[in-house]
C-alpha positions in Angstrom: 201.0 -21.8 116.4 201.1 -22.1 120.3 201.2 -18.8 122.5 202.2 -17.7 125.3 199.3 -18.0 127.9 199.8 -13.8 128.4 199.4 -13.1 125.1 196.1 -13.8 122.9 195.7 -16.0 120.0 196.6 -13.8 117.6 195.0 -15.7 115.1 191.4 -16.2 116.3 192.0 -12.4 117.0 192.5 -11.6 113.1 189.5 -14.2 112.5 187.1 -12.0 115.1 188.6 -9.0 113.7 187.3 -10.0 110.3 184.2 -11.3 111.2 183.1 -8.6 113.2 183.5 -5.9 110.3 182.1 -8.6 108.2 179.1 -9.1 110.2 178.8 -5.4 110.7 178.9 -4.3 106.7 176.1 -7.6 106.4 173.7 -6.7 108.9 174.4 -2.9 107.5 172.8 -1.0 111.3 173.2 2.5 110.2 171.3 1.8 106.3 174.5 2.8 104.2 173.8 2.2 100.6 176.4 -0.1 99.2 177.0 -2.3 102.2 175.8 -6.1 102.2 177.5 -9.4 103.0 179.3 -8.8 99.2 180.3 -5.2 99.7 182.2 -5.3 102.8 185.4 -3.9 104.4 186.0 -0.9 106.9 189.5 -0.2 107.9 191.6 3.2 107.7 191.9 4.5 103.9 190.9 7.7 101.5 187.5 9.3 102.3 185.2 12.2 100.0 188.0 15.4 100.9 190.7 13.4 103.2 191.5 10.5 105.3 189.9 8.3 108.4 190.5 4.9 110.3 186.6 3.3 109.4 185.1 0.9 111.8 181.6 0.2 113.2 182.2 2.4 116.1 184.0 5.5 113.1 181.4 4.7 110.0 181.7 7.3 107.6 180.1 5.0 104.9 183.3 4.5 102.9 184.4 0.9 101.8 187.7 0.1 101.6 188.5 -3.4 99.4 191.6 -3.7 101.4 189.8 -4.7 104.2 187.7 -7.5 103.0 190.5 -8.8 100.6 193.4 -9.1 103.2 191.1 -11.0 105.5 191.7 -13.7 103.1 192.9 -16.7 105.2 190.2 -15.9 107.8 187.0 -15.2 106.5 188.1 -17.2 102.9 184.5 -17.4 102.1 183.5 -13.6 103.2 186.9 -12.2 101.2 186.1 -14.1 97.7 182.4 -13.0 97.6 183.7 -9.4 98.3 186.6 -10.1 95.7 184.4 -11.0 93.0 181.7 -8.6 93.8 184.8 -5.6 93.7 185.6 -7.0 90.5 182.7 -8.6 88.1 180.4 -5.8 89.5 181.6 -2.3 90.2 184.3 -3.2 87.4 186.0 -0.4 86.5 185.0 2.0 88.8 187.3 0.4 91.8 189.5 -1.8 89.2 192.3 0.3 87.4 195.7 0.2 86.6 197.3 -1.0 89.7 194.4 -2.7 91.4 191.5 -1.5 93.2 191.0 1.6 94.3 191.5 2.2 98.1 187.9 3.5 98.8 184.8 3.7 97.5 181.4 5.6 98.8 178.2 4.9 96.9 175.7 7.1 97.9 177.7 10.1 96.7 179.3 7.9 94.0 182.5 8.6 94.8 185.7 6.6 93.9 189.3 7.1 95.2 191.7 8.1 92.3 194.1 6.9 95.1 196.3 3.4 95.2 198.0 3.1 98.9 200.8 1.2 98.7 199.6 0.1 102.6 196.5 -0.8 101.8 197.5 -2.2 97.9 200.4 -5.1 99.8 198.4 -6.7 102.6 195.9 -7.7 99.4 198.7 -9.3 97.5 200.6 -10.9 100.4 197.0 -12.3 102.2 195.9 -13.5 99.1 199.0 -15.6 98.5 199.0 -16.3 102.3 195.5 -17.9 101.6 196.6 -19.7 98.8 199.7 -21.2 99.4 201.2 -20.0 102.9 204.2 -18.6 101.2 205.2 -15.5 103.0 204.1 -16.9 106.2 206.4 -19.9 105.4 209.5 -18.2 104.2 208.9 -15.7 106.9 208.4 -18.5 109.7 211.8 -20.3 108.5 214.2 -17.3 108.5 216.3 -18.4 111.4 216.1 -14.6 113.2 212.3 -14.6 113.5 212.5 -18.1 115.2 214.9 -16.6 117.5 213.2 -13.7 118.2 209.4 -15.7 118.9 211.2 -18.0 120.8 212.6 -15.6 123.3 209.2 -14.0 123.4 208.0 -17.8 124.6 205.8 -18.6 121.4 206.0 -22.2 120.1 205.0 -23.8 116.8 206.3 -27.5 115.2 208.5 -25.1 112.8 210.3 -23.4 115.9 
């Protein structure tokens, strides 16, 4: 997608976005239990007694899955390694009944009980962004949102 030379690439923005709290949960600076380049994934979700917006400048040791799984499309290889690592090995402690939990803190073993229907959508809809480009697609095509990006002087082969 081409932008407007005022505004930023809003992709390579989502791809730093990702890889900086990637890189920041690998190289693990602050010695949390629980973070590695598997375990990965700060953003604003459930903490031990309430609710904060986790980055590497806010780290309250909490991860949320959200994070690493709706970074999908741009970290594809970061996102499946924390995916599989959510799943196969802390299992049921983050997996229940409507997906993973929003937050989980290891050193005090703690586990949301919580499911955030904002944290619990980006997952589905980046996943199957990743996979097929379906929302972005059908989104991209409705004639409205080409209007709209066009008057705000984006352009793209689908405008």
């Amino acid at each position: 997608m081409g932008y407007p030379i005022e505004y930023a690439n809003y992709w390579e923005q989502n791809v730093a976005h990702s890889k900086i709290n990637y890189e920041y949960c690998k190289a693990n600076p602050l010695g949390r239990w629980g973070y590695s380049d598997k375990s990965w994934g700060l953003t604003a979700s459930d903490i031990p007694g309430g609710y904060t917006a986790s980055s590497p400048s806010n780290d309250v040791g909490v991860i949320a899955p959200t994070a690493a799984i709706s970074a999908m499309p741009y970290t594809p290889a970061e996102s499946m390694a924390a995916l599989k690592f959510f799943y196969y090995t802390m299992g049921d402690k983050i997996w229940k009944e409507y997906g993973f939990v929003d937050a989980f803190k290891l050193p005090d073993l703690w586990f949301a009980s919580s499911f955030l229907a904002i944290d619990q959508g980006p997952q589905i809809i980046m996943i199957e962004n990743y996979r097929s480009g379906l929302l972005w697609n059908l989104f991209s095509s409705a004639p409205e949102v080409k209007a709209a990006l066009k008057k705000l002087g984006f352009t793209a082969p689908y405008l």
